[in-house]
N, C-alpha and C positions, 0 to 999 in steps of 0.2 A: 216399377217404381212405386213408391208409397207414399201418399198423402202424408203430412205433416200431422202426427197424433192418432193416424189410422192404424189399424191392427190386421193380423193376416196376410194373405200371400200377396207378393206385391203383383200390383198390374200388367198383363202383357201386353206387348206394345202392338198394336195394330199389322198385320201382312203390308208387307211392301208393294202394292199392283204397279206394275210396271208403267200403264199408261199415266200414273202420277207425277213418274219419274219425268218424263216430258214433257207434263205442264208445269211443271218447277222450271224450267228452261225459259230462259225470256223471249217474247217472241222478233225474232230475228239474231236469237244472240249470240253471241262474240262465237263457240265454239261451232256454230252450223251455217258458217260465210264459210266461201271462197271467194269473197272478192269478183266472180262475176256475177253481175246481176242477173241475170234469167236464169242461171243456175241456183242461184239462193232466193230464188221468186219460186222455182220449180223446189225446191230442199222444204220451202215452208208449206207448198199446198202440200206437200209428200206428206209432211207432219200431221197437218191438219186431218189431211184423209186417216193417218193413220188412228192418229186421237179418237176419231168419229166411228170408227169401225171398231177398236177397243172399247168404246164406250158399250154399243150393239153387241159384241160380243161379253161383255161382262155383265149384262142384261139377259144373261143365257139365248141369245141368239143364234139360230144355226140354219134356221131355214132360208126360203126362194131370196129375200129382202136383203139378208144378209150377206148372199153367196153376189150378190148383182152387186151390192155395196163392194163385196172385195174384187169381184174381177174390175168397176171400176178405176179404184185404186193401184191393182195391179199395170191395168191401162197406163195409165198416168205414169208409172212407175215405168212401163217399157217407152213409153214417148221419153223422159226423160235420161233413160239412159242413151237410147238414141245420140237424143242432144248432146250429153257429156260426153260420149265417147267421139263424136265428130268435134265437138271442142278438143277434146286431149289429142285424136290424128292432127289437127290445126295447129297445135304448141307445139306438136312433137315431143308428147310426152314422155319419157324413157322407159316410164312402166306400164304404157298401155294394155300388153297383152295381160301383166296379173290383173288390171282392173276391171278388162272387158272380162276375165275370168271373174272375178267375186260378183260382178253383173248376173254370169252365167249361173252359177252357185244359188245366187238369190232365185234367180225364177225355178229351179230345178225343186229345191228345198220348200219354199213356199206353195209349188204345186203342188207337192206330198201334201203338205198340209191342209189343204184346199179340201182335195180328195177326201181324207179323212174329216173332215168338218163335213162334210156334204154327204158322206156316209150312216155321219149319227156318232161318230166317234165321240165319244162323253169328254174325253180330257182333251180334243184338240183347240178348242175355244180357246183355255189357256195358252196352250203351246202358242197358237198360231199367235196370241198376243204377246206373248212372252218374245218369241223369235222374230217380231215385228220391229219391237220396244231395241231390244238387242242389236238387231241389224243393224235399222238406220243408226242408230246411236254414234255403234264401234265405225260405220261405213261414213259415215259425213265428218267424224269427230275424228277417226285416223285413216281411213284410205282419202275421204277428198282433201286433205289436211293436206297432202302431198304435192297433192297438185299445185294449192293454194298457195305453199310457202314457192313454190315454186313460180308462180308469177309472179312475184313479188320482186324474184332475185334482179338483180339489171343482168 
């Protein structure tokens, strides 16, 4: 885009970083409830841990600090599926097995990535934030989305 009266090629707009995408989200908002509480108490620190580890890694981070940072996170992330998946056997949710799968999927995928950050891998920094950003995104905003309209129903 070009200033008003300016000459030459117009501006390019800034890269999109992913972790941006997420602080534009309000914090608690509308799209990253399910309506139980320690589950969207547990959805936000997910967030936050994630923000904070995107941050470290777009700081080109890849060493001892950062790899502690993410198995932290990961931590977290397995405590919490935990929980969801023993809330969704509790509802008797109808799709439990594909969710305990995209569970599985996450840790599998992530761990590749891991590996490769820990190796020196130059571009896994992005990836690993890129597919972070992605994840939780599509994962809170349409697989626990399911759950969610689903307690709802009478």
């Amino acid at each position: 885009m070009r200033r008003k009266g300016s000459q030459g090629a117009p501006a390019r707009p800034k890269a999109a970083i992913p972790a941006a995408h997420l602080q534009a989200e309000p914090k608690g908002g509308v799209g990253f409830t399910t309506g139980v509480a320690k589950l969207d108490e547990q959805h936000q620190g997910i967030r936050e841990a994630i923000l904070n580890l995107q941050k470290d890694l777009g700081r080109g981070g890849s060493g001892p600090a950062v790899l502690q940072s993410l198995d932290a996170m990961l931590q977290r992330m397995n405590d919490h599926f935990h929980y969801e998946e023993s809330y969704l056997e509790h509802i008797k949710f109808p799709d439990l097995v594909h969710h305990k799968g995209e569970h599985d999927r996450f840790r599998t995928d992530v761990l590749q990535l891991r590996d490769r950050l820990e190796s020196g891998d130059q571009g896994a920094a992005l990836d690993l934030s890129a597919f972070l950003f992605n994840w939780f995104r599509r994962h809170t905003l349409e697989e626990d989305a399911t759950f969610a309209k689903k307690k709802k129903q009478p």
